[in-house]
FIDOKE-430278 format. One line per 8 residues: number of its first residue (from 1); their letters; for each residue x, y, z of C-alpha. Coordinates in Angstrom, 2 decimals, m for minus. Layout:
BEGIN
NUM	A	X/Y/Z; ...
This chain:
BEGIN
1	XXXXXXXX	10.56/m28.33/0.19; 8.29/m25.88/1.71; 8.30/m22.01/2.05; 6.30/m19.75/3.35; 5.74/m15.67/3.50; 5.10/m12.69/5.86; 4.92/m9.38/4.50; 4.29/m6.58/6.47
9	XXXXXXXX	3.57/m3.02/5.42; 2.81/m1.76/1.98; 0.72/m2.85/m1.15; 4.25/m3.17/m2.70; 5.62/m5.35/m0.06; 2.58/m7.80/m0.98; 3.77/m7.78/m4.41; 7.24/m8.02/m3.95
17	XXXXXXXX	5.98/m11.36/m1.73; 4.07/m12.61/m3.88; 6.83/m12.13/m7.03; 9.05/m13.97/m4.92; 6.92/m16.72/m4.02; 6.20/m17.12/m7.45; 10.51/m17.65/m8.13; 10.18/m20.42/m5.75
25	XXXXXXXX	7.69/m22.04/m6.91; 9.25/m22.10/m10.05; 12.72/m23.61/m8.57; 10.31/m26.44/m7.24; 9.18/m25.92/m3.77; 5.55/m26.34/m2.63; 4.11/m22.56/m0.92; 3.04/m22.90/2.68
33	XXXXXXXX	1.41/m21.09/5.26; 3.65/m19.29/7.73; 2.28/m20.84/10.80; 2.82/m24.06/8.91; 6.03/m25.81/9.74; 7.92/m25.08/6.60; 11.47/m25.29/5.28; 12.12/m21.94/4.70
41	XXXXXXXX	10.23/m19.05/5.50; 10.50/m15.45/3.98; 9.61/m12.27/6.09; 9.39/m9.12/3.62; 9.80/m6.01/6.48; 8.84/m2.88/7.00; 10.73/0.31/9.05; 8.21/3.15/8.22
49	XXXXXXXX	7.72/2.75/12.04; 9.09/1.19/15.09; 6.11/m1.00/15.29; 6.89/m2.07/11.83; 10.62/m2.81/12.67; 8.83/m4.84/16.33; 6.59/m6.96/14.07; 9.25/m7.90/11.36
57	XXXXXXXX	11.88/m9.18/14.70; 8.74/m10.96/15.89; 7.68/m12.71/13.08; 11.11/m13.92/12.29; 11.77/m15.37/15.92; 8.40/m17.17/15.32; 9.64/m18.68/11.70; 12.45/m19.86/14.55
65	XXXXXXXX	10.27/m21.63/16.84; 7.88/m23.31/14.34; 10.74/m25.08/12.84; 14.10/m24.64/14.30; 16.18/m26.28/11.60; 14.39/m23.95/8.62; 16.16/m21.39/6.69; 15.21/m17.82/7.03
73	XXXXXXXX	15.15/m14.77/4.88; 14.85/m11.39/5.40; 14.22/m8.97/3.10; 12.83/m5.75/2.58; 12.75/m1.99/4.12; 14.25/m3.21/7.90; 16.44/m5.64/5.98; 17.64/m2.55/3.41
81	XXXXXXXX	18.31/m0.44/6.62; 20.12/m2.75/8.99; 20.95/m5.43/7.03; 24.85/m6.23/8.89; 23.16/m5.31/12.20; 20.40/m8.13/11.26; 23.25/m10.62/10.19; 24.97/m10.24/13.60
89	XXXXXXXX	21.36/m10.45/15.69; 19.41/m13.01/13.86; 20.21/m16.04/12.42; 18.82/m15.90/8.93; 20.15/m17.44/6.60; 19.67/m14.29/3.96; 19.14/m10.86/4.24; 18.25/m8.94/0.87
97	XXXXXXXX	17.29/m5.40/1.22; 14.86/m3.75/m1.43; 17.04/m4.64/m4.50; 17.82/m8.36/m5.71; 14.39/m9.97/m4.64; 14.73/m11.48/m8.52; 17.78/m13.64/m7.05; 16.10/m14.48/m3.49
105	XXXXXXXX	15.96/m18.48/m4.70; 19.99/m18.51/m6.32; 21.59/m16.07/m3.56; 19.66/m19.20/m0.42; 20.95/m22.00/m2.15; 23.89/m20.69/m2.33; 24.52/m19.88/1.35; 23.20/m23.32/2.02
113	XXXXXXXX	25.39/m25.08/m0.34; 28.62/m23.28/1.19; 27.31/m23.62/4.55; 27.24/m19.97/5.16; 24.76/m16.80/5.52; 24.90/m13.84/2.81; 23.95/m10.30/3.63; 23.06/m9.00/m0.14
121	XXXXXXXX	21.85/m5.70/0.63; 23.25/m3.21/m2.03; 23.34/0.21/m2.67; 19.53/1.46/m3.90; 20.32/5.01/m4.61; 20.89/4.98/m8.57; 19.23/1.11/m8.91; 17.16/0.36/m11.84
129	XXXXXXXX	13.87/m1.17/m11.97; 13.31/m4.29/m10.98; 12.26/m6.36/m13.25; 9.33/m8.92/m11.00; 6.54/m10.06/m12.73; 3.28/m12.35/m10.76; 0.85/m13.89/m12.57; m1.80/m14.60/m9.61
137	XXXXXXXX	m2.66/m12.88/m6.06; m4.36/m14.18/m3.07; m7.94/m13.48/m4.34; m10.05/m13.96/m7.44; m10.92/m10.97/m8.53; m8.32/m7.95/m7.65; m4.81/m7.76/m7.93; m1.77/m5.65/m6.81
145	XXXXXXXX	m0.24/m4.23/m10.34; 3.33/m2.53/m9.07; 4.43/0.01/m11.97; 6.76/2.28/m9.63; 9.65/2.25/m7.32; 11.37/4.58/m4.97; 10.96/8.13/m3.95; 13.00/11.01/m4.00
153	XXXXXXXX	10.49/13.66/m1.86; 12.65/13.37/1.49; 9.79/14.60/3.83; 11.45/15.09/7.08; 10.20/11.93/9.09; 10.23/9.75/6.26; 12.88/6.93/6.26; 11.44/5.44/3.24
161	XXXXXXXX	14.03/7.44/0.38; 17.02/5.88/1.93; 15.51/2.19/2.36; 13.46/2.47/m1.27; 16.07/4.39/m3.24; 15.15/6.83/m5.98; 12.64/6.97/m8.34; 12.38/4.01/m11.16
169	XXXXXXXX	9.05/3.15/m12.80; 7.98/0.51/m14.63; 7.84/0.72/m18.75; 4.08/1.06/m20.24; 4.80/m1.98/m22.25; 5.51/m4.35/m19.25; 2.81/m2.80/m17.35; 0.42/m3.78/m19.69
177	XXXXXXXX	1.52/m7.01/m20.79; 1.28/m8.12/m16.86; m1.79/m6.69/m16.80; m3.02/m8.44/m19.76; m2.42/m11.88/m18.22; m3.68/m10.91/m15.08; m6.84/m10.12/m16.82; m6.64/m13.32/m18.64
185	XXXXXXXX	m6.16/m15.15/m15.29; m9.56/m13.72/m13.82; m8.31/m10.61/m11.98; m10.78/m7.95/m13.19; m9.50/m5.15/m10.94; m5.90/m3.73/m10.82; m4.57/m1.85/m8.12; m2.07/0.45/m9.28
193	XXXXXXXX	0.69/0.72/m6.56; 4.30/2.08/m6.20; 6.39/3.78/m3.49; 5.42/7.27/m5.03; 2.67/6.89/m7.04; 2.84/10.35/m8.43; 5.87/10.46/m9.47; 5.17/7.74/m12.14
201	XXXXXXXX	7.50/8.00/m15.49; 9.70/11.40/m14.19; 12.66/9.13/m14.68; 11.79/8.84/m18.19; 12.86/12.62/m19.02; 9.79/12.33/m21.95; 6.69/13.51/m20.87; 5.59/10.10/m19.82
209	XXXXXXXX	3.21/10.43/m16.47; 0.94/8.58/m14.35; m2.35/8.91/m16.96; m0.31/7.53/m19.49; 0.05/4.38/m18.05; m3.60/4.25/m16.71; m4.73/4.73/m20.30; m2.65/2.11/m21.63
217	XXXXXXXX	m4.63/m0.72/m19.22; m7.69/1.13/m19.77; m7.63/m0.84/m22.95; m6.86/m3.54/m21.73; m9.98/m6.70/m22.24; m10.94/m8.21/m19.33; m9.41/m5.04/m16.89; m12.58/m3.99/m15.32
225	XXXXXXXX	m11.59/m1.70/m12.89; m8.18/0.43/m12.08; m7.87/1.64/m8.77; m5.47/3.92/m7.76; m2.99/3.64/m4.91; m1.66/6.63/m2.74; m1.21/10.03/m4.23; 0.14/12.76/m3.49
233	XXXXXXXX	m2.16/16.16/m3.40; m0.43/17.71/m5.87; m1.14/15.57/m8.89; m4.88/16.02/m8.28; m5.55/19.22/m10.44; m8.56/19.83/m11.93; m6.75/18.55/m16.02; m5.66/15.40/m13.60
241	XXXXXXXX	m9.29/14.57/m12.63; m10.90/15.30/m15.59; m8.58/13.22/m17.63; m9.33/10.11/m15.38; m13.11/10.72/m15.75; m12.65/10.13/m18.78; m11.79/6.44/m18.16; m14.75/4.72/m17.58
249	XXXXXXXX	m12.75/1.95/m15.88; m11.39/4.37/m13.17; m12.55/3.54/m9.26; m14.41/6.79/m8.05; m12.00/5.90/m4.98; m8.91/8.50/m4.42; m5.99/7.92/m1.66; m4.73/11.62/m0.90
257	XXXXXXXX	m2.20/11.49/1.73; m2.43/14.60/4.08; m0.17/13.62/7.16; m1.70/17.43/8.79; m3.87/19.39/8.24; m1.35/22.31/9.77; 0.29/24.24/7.31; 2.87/24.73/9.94
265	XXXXXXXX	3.75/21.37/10.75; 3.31/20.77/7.08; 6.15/23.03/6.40; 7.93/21.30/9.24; 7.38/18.22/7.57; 8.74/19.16/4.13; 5.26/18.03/2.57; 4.66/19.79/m1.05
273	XXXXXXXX	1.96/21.13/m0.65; m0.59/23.02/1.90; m4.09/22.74/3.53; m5.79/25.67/0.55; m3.95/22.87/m2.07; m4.85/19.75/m0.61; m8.74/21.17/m0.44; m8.36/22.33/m4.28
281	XXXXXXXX	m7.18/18.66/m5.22; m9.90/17.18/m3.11; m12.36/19.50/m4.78; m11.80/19.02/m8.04; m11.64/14.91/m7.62; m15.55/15.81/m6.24; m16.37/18.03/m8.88; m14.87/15.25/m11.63
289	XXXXXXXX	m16.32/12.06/m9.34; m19.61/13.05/m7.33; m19.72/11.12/m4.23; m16.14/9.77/m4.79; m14.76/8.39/m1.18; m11.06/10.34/m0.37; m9.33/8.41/2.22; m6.14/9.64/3.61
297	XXXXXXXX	m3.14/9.38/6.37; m2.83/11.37/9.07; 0.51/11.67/11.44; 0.39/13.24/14.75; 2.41/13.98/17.25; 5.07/15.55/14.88; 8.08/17.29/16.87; 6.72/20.43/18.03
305	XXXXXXXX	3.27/19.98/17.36; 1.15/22.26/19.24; m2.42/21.78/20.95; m3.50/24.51/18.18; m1.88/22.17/15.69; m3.26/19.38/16.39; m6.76/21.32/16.62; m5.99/22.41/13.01
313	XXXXXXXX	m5.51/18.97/11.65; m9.01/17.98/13.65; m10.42/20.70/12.24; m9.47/20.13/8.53; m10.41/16.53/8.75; m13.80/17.23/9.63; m14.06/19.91/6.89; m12.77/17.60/4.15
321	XXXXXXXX	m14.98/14.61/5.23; m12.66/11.75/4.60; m14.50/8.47/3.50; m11.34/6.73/5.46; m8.95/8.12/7.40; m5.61/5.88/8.65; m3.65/7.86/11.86; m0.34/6.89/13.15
329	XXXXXXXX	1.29/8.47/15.67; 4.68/10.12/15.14; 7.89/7.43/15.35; 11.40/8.26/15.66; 13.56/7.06/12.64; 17.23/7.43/13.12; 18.63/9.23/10.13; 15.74/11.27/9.27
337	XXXXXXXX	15.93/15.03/9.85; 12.43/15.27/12.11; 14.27/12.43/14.54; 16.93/15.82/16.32; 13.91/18.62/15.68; 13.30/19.88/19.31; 9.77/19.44/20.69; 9.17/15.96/21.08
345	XXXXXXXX	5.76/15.43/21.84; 5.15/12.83/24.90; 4.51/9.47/23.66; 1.54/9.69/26.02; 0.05/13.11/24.30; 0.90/11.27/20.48; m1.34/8.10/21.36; m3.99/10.96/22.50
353	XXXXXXXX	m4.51/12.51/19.71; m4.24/9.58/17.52; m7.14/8.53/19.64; m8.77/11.73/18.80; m8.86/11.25/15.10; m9.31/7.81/14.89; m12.84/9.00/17.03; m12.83/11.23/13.92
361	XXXXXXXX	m12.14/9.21/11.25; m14.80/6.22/12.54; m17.55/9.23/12.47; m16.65/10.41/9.15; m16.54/6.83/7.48; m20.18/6.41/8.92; m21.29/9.72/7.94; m20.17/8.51/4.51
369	XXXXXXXX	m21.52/5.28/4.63; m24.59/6.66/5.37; m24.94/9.07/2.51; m24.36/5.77/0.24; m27.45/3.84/1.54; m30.13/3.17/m0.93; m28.08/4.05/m3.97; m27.16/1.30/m6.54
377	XXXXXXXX	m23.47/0.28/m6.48; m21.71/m2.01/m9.08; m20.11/m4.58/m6.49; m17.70/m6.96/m7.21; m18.29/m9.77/m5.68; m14.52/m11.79/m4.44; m16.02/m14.18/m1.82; m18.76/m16.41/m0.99
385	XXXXXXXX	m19.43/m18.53/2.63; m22.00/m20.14/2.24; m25.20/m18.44/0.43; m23.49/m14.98/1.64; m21.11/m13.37/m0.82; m19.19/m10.11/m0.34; m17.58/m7.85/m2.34; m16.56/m3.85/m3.11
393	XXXXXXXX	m18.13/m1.31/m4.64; m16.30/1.22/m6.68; m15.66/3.50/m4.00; m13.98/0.68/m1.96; m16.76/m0.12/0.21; m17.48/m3.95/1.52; m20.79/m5.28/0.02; m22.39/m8.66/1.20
401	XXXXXXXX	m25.21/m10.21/0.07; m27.09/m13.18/m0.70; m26.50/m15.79/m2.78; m23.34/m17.23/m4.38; m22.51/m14.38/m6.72; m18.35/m14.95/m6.20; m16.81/m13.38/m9.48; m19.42/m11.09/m10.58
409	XXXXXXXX	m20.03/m7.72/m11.14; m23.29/m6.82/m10.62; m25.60/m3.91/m9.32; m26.67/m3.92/m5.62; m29.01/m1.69/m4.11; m27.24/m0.96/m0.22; m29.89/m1.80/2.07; m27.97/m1.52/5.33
417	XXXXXXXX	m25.37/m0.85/7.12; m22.99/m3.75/8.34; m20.21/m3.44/10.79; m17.40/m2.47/8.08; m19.67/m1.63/5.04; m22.90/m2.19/3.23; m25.50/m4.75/3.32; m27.33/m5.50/m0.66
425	XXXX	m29.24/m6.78/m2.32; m28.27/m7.59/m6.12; m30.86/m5.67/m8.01; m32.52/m7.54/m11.06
């Protein structure tokens, strides 16, 4: 028996994939590829958008036509959302939802041994922690490490607290010990990921927070790098930064998510924070990380959002000189407060200005790109084709160079500029 994955959205999507895959490999079936003709095939969704919610229909109706006798699961944000709507319009086999992914392997054979179809979405609201584990990732050298689940901000366009539930993070002591074999396995980078990064160890009621856990795999052996996922500006104080400079093992790399840079259509929004904040937090990562790369998201298009607005958030981009920026225009999710605010901006005047910053964003990453040429950059090096290996510096940048360095860390002087990073040369 054969199954094969397609996960769409997140960083914790990918590991919720691969955690699963891992449960059927270990009930016997052999992993495929999803354009493989395979015996069952999993699609992990995503409903942060309606392009998300597009590509997670697609990509089952493909499972369909690659082999029309397979069984198919769904599972995941659309699934959580719509799971007796999904039931009635596809014919999957499964639908699980964002809780139960341990029993994805028991809850199919069971609807194929009574010759039915099981919608086991539950209730995520007061769920605990999941217990998955993984022991590899696609990759040699970096892996997804999930410590955190849910969120509980309720930002105004955000369907993600109703699919995702509330907060639940991970104990220390399992972080660490899948960490440890991760390490042991060859994965010498960790990416620390969770729905709400920030809000790592609230649920705990003890003082327990985000640099807690990073210190715990900072002493981990074999853990050479941590790299943090998405964060949320207000975590990044000057004590915060400081504290992780103190952790040699710490990616000079920082995902602050902005969404405007209007402190009106902030407000609108329900983010926590505004523009004079976000450019404290982003100072004080510089002052604590010199020539750190921020990379952020930015929404536009927001209900209401004004030409001035949108001139703000242009504006404030530039001034904060992202090293990355991702844009997505504004989408519509039923049951969020932002889907019946008046002033709905034109689809037309949304893809606009998403075209605007993405112009932006492409000029800041080269600015930044540029002010990295000539320095000396640990890479690690993940691939090699041929004589040509390529790999990421500490900031997050893509390094190739020559010869077959695959595995190693090892200092590179950037040379160039290639089309999405750096051109090297390892320095002896």
């Amino acid at each position: 028996m054969k199954v094969a994955f397609h996960t769409l959205g997140c960083k914790v999507n990918q590991y919720d994939s691969q955690a699963m895959l891992e449960l059927f490999e270990a009930a016997g079936y052999e992993a495929g590829r999803f354009d493989d003709v395979c015996d069952v095939y999993v699609i992990n969704t995503c409903t942060v958008t309606g392009t998300g919610d597009k590509k997670s229909l697609q990509a089952a109706r493909r499972a369909r036509r690659l082999n029309p006798d397979a069984e198919i699961v769904l599972c995941g944000c659309l699934a959580q959302r719509d799971g007796e709507k999904l039931l009635e319009t596809t014919d999957a086999r499964l639908i699980l939802g964002t809780a139960r992914r341990a029993e994805v392997v028991a809850l199919l054979q069971k609807a194929v041994s009574e010759n039915t179809r099981i919608c086991a979405v539950t209730d995520v609201t007061r769920t605990p922690y999941e217990p998955l584990w993984i022991t590899r990732q696609e990759g040699r050298t970096r892996a997804v490490l999930k410590i955190q689940e849910g969120c509980d901000r309720y930002c105004t366009y955000c369907i993600i607290p109703y699919v995702r539930g509330g907060i639940r993070s991970r104990s220390i002591a399992d972080a660490a010990a899948e960490a440890a074999q991760l390490a042991q396995a060859g994965y010498q980078e960790l990416v620390l990921t969770g729905i709400h990064l920030t809000s790592y160890g609230r649920d705990f009621h003890d003082g327990t927070g985000l640099l807690d856990v990073i210190r715990a795999l900072q002493d981990i052996q074999g853990v050479e790098r941590i790299r943090l996922g998405s964060l949320e500006p207000v975590i990044a104080t000057a004590e915060f930064a400081n504290a992780l400079c103190d952790m040699d093992k710490v990616c000079p790399q920082f995902h602050l998510a902005l969404q405007s840079g209007s402190d009106s259509v902030l407000r609108r929004m329900r983010r926590r924070y505004d523009t004079a904040a976000f450019r404290e937090s982003a100072a004080a990562l510089r002052a604590a990380f010199p020539g750190c790369a921020l990379t952020t998201d930015v929404l536009c298009g927001f209900p209401g959002e004004t030409e001035e607005e949108h001139a703000d958030t242009m504006a404030f981009c530039r001034e904060i000189a992202f090293a990355r920026m991702h844009v997505f225009p504004y989408s519509e999710r039923t049951g969020t407060p932002a889907a019946d605010m008046p002033g709905s901006v034109p689809v037309h005047v949304r893809e606009a200005r998403a075209r605007q910053l993405i112009a932006l964003g492409h000029e800041m990453a080269d600015a930044y790109r540029y002010s990295q040429l000539g320095s000396v950059r640990n890479v690690l090096f993940e691939t090699c084709d041929g004589a040509l290996s390529v790999g990421y510096t500490p900031e997050y940048m893509r390094c190739e160079a020559p010869g077959v360095l695959c595995g190693q860390t090892l200092p590179v002087r950037l040379t160039g500029l290639a089309s999405e990073g750096f051109i090297g040369e390892a320095v002896k």
